[in-house]
ROTOR-379506 format. One line per 4 residues: number of its first residue (from 1); for each residue z, y, x of C-alpha. Coordinates in pm, 1 decimal, always signed. Example, Ala and Ser with C-alpha at 12.3 -4.5 7.8 and 13.67 -1.06 7.14 Angstrom:
2
1) +780.0/-450.0/+1230.0 ~ +714.0/-106.0/+1367.0
//
This chain:
343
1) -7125.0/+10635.3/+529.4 ~ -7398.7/+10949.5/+538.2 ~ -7177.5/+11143.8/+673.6 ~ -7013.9/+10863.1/+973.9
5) -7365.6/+10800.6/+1037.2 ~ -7463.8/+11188.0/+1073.0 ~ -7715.4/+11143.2/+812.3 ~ -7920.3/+11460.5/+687.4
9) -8032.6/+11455.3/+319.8 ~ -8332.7/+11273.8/+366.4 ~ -8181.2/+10978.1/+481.7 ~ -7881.4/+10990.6/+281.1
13) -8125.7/+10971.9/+17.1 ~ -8235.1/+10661.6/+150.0 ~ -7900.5/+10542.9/+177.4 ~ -7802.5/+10621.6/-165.8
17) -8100.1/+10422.5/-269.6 ~ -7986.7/+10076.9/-107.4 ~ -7663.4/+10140.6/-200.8 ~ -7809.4/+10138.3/-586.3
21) -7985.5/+9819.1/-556.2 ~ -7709.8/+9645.7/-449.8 ~ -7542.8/+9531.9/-752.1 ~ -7233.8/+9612.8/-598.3
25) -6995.7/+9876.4/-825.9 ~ -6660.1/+9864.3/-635.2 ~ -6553.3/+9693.0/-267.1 ~ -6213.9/+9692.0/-151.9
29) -6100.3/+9779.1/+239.9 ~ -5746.8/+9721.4/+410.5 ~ -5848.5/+10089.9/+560.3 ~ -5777.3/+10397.8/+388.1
33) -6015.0/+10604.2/+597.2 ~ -6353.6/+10453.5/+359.2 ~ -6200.1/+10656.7/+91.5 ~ -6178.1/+10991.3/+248.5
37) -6496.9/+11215.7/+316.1 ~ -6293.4/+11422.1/+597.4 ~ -6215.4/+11322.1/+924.9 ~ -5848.8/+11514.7/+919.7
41) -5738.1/+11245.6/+652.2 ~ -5851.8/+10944.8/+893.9 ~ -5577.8/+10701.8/+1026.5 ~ -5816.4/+10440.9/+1206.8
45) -6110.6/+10608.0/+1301.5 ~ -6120.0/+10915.5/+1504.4 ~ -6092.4/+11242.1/+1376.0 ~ -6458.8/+11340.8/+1515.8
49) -6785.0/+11316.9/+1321.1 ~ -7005.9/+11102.6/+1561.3 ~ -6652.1/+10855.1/+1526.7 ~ -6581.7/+10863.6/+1947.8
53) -6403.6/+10748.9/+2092.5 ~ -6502.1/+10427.6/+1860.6 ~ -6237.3/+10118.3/+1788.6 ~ -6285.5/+9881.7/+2037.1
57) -6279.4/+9511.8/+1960.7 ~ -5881.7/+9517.6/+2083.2 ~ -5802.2/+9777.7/+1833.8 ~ -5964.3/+9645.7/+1553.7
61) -5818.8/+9262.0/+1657.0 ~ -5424.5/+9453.5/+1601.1 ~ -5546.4/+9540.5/+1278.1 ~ -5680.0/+9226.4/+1147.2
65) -5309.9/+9078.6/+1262.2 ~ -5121.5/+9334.2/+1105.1 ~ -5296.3/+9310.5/+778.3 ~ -5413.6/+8916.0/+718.5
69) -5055.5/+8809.4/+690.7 ~ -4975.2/+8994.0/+378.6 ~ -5277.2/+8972.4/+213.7 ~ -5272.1/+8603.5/+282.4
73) -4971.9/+8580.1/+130.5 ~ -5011.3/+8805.2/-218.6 ~ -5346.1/+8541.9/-252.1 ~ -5124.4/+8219.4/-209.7
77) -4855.5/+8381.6/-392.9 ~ -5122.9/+8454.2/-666.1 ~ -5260.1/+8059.5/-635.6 ~ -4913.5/+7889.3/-645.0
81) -4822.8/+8063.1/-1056.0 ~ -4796.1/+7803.1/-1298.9 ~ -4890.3/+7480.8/-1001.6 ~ -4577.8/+7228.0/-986.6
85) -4588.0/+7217.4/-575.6 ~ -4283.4/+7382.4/-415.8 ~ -4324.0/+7470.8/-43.1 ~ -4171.9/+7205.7/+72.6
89) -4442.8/+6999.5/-61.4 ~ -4744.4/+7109.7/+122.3 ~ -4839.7/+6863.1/+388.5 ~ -5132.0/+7039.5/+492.8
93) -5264.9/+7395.5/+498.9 ~ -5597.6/+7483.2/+632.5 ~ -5664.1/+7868.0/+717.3 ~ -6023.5/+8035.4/+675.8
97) -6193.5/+8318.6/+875.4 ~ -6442.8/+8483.4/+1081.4 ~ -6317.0/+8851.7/+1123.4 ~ -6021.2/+8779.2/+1313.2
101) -5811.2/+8571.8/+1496.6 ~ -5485.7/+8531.9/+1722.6 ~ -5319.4/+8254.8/+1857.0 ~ -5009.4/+8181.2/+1769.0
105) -5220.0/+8248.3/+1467.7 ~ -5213.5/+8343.8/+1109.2 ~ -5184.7/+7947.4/+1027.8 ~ -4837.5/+7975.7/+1163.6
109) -4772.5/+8309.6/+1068.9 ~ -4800.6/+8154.4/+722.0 ~ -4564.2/+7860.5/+793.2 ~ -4285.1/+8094.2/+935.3
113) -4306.6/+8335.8/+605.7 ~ -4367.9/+8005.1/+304.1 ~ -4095.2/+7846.5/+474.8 ~ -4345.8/+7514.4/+529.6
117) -4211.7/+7239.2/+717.7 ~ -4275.7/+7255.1/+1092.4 ~ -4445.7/+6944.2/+1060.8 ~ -4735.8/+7036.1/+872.2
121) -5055.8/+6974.1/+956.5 ~ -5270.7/+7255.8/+1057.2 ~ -5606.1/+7331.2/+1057.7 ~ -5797.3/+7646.7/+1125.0
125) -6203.2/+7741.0/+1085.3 ~ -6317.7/+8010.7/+1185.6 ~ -6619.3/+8208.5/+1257.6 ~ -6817.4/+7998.3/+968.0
129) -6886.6/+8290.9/+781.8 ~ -6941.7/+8285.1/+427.2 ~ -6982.1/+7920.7/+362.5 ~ -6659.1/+7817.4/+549.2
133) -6458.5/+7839.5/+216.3 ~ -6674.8/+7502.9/+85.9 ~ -6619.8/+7335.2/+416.4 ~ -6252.0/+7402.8/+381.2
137) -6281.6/+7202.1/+69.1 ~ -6479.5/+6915.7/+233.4 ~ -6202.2/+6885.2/+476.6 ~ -5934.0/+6905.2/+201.9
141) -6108.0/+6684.8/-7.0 ~ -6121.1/+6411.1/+306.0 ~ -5738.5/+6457.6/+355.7 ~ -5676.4/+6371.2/-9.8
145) -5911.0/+6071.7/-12.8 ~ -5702.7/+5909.2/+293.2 ~ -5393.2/+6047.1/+189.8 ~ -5363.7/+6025.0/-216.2
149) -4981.0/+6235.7/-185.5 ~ -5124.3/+6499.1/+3.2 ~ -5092.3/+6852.9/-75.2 ~ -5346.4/+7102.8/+64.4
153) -5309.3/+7488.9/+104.9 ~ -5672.5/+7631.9/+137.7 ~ -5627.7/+8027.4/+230.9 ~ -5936.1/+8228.5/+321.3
157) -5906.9/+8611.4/+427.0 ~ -6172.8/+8798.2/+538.9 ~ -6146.4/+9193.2/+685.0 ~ -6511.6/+9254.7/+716.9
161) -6487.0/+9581.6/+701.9 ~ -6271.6/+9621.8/+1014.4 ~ -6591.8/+9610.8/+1197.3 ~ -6800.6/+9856.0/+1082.8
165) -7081.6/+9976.9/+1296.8 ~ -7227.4/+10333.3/+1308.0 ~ -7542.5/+10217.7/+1411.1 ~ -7817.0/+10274.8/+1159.6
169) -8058.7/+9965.4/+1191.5 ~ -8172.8/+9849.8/+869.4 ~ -7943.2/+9526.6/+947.3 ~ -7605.1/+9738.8/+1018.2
173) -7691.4/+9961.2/+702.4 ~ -7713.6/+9678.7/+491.3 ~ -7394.2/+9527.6/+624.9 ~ -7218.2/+9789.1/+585.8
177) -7330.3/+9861.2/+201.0 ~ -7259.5/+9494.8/+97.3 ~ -6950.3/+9339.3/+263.0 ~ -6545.7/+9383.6/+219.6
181) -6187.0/+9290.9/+221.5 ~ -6075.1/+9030.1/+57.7 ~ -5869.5/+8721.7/+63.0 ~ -5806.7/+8350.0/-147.4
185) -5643.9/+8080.7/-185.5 ~ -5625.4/+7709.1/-367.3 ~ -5459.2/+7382.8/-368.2 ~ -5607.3/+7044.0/-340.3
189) -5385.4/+6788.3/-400.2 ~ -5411.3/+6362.8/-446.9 ~ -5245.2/+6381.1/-773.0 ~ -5394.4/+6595.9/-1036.5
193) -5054.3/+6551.3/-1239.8 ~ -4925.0/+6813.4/-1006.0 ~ -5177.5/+7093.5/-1215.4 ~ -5065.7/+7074.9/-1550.1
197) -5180.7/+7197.3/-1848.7 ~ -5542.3/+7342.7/-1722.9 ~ -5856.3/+7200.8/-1615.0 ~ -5940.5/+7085.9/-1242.4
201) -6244.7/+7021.4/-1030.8 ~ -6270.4/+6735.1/-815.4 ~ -6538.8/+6690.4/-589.4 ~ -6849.2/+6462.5/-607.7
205) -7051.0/+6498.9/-360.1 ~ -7120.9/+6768.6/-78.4 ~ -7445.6/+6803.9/+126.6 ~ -7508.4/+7019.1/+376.5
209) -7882.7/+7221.6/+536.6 ~ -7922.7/+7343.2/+854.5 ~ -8187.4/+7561.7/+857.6 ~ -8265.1/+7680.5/+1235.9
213) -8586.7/+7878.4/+1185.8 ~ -8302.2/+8136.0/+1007.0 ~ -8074.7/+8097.4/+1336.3 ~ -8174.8/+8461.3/+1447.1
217) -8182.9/+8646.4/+1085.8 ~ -7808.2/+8573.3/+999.5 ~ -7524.0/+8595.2/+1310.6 ~ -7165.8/+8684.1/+1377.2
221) -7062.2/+8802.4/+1766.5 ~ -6796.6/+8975.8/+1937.6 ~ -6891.9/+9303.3/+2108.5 ~ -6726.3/+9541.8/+2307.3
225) -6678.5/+9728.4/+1957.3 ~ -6581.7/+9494.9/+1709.2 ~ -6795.0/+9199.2/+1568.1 ~ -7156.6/+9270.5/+1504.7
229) -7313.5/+9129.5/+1219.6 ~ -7674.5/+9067.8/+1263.8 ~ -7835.2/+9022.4/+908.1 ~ -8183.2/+9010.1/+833.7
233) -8371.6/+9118.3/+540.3 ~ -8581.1/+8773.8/+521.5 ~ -8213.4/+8582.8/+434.3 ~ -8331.2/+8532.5/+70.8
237) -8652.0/+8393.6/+149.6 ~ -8522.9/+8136.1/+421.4 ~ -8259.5/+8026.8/+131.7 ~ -8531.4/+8025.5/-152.5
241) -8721.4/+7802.8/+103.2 ~ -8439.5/+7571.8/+169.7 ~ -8257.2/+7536.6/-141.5 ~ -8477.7/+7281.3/-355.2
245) -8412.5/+7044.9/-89.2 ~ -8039.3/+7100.7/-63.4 ~ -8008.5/+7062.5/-433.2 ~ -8238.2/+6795.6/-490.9
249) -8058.0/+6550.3/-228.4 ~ -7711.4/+6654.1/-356.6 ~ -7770.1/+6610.2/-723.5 ~ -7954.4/+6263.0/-659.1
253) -7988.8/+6147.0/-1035.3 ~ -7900.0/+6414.1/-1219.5 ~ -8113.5/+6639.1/-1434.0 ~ -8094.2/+7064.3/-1442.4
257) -7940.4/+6959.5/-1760.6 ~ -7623.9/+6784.6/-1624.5 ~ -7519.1/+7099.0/-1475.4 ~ -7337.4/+7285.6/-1676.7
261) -7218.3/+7614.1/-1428.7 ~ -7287.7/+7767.4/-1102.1 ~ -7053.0/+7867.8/-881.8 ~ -7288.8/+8037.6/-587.1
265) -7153.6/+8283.5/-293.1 ~ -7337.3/+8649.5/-400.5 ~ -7437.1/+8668.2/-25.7 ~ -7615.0/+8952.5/-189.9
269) -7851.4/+9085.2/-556.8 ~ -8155.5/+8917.4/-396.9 ~ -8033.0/+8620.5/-276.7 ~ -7851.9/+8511.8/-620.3
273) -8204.0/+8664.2/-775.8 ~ -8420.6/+8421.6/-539.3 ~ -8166.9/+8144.8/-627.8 ~ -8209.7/+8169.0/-996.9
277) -8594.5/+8121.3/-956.6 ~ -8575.8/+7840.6/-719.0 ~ -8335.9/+7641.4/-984.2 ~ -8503.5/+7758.9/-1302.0
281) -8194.8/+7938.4/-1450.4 ~ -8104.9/+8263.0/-1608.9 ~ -7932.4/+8534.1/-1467.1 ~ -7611.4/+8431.6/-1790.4
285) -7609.0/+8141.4/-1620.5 ~ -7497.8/+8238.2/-1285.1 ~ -7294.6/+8552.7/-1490.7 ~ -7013.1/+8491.8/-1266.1
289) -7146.2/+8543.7/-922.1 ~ -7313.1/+8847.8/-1053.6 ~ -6984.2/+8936.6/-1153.1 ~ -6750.6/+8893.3/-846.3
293) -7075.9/+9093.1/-661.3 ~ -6979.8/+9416.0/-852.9 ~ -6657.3/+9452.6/-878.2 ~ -6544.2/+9303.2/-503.0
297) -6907.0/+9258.6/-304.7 ~ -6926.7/+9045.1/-2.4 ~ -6591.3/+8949.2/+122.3 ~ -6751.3/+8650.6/+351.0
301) -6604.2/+8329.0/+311.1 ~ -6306.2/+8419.1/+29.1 ~ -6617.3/+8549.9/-230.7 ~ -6730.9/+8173.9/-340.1
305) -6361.3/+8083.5/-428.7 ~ -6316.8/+8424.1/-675.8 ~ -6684.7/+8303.1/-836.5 ~ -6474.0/+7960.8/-916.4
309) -6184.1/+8120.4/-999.6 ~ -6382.6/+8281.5/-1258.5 ~ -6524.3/+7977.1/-1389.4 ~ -6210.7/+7737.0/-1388.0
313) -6089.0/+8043.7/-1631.7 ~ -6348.9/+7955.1/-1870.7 ~ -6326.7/+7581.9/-1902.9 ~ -6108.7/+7433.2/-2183.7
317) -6061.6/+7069.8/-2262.8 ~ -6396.0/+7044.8/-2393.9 ~ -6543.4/+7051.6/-2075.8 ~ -6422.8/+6743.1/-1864.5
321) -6715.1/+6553.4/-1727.8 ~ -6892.0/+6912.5/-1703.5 ~ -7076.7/+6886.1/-1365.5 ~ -7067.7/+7224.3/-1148.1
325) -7255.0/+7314.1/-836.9 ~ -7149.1/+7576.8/-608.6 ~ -7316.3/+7700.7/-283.9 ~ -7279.7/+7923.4/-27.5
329) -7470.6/+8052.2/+254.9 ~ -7424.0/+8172.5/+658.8 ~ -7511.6/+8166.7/+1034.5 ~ -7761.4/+7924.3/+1119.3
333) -7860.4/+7968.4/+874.7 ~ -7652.1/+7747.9/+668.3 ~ -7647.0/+7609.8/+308.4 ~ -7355.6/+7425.7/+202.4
337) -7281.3/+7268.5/-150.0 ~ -7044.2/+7109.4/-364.9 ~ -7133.3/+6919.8/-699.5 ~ -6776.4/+6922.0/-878.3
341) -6642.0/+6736.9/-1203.9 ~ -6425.8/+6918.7/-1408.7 ~ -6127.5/+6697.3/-1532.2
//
């Protein structure tokens, strides 16, 4: 990045230093190029140091397409192990992103290769950002609630780092420190019978903040190079400020005691650090998030489903009734929450 940026060693110094404090460890790209320091070894970018002529939108767009399929797919491949659902049995799939998108899209795209009926119901959202996996799940959850023998496919993939930016802004340098590649999946289905053997969530209530004094500090467009991400440093305090609400309105009767795990999006270190404070927890408590930060970082909308991933692996028997909360954060600025019950 110091050298794409034509940093000298003062501000790769600087550089090095945010890259430090972000909690982040490891972050995984569907381009080769991030892991070679020499332009000769480039296949995406151009083999120049000040990166001209730079990808424009287009060429980043045929990358997304020829890339989201297949990841899609190893994620849904990954969520269908051990789940008594065949293909054929999936009335509805609902595909998640904001870093790409085509029409006939990756929805269909993903019928064609599962072999899902041609019938299925569709649904796409996109350009939610990183909360968009947990309205996913408020629209499966609906479908299964008026429709008890429904089947959902949830699939979110995210290619942040498709659009990088070699501008060096404080908001484009911490973009491109924090977010990656990455992609998810789950079912939701009417009839828990269909997961054997392992313990489910099921939704209990969702609530949802619109916070518009944020609406300029986090924000997604399309440019003539790529999407720009436009994230400010004051994110963490807007969702510090807004959280108590949120939770306090979706956990109506309930204690801090009833809940026994988080599930939050790591948006970022600060923002799971402010979190913590505002709900009086410890940093073990919300291990997981800190987790999935360091060993994927940011991967937009797919990140909150790896952070339950993680914690549907620890749950045994012993935990039905458990209450969990998850949030996750994004333009608007956004907070969106689930309270689940473990079954």
């Amino acid at each position: 990045m110091a050298q794409a940026h034509g940093f000298g060693s003062a501000e790769k110094n600087k550089l090095l230093a945010l890259y430090r404090a972000s909690g982040i460890s490891r972050r995984h790209s569907v381009i080769s190029d991030y892991a070679h320091l020499k332009p000769g070894a480039w296949s995406f970018y151009p083999h120049s140091k000040d990166l001209r002529p730079f990808p424009t939108t287009g060429d980043r767009s045929r990358l997304y397409k020829s890339h989201a399929l297949q990841l899609s797919l190893q994620a849904i491949k990954d969520c269908l192990k051990g789940v008594e659902i065949a293909s054929e049995d999936i009335t509805h799939i609902i595909t998640v992103s904001c870093t790409g998108m085509y029409a006939p899209g990756l929805d269909i795209d993903l019928v064609k290769s599962l072999g899902l009926a041609t019938s299925i119901q569709r649904t796409s959202i996109n350009f939610m950002g990183c909360y968009a996996a947990l309205t996913a799940i408020k629209t499966a959850d609906a479908i299964c609630k008026s429709q008890p023998q429904a089947n959902v496919l949830i699939v979110t993939t995210e290619l942040c780092t498709i659009h990088f930016q070699n501008k060096t802004d404080d908001d484009n340098l911490l973009a491109n420190a924090i977010f990656s590649d990455g992609s998810a999946a789950m079912i939701m289905s009417g009839e828990s019978s269909k997961v054997p053997g392992m313990p489910k969530l099921s939704p209990k209530a969702f609530h949802c903040e619109l916070l518009t004094d944020g609406e300029k500090d986090m924000a997604w467009n399309i440019g003539d190079f790529g999407f720009e991400m436009k994230l400010s440093a004051y994110v963490p305090n807007l969702v510090q400020n807004g959280i108590r609400s949120l939770i306090s309105r979706l956990t109506s009767g309930l204690q801090k005691s009833d809940i026994s795990q988080y599930a939050i999006h790591p948006g970022g270190k600060k923002i799971l650090t402010v979190i913590e404070e505002e709900l009086g927890i410890e940093k073990s408590s919300n291990q997981f998030a800190h987790q999935i930060l360091r060993q994927y970082g940011n991967m937009s909308s797919p990140t909150v489903l790896f952070v339950l991933k993680e914690v549907m692996n620890s749950l045994s028997a012993e935990n039905a009734g458990d209450n969990i909360l998850s949030l996750a954060f994004g333009p608007g600025l956004t907070l969106e929450s689930v309270l689940f019950e473990v079954k």
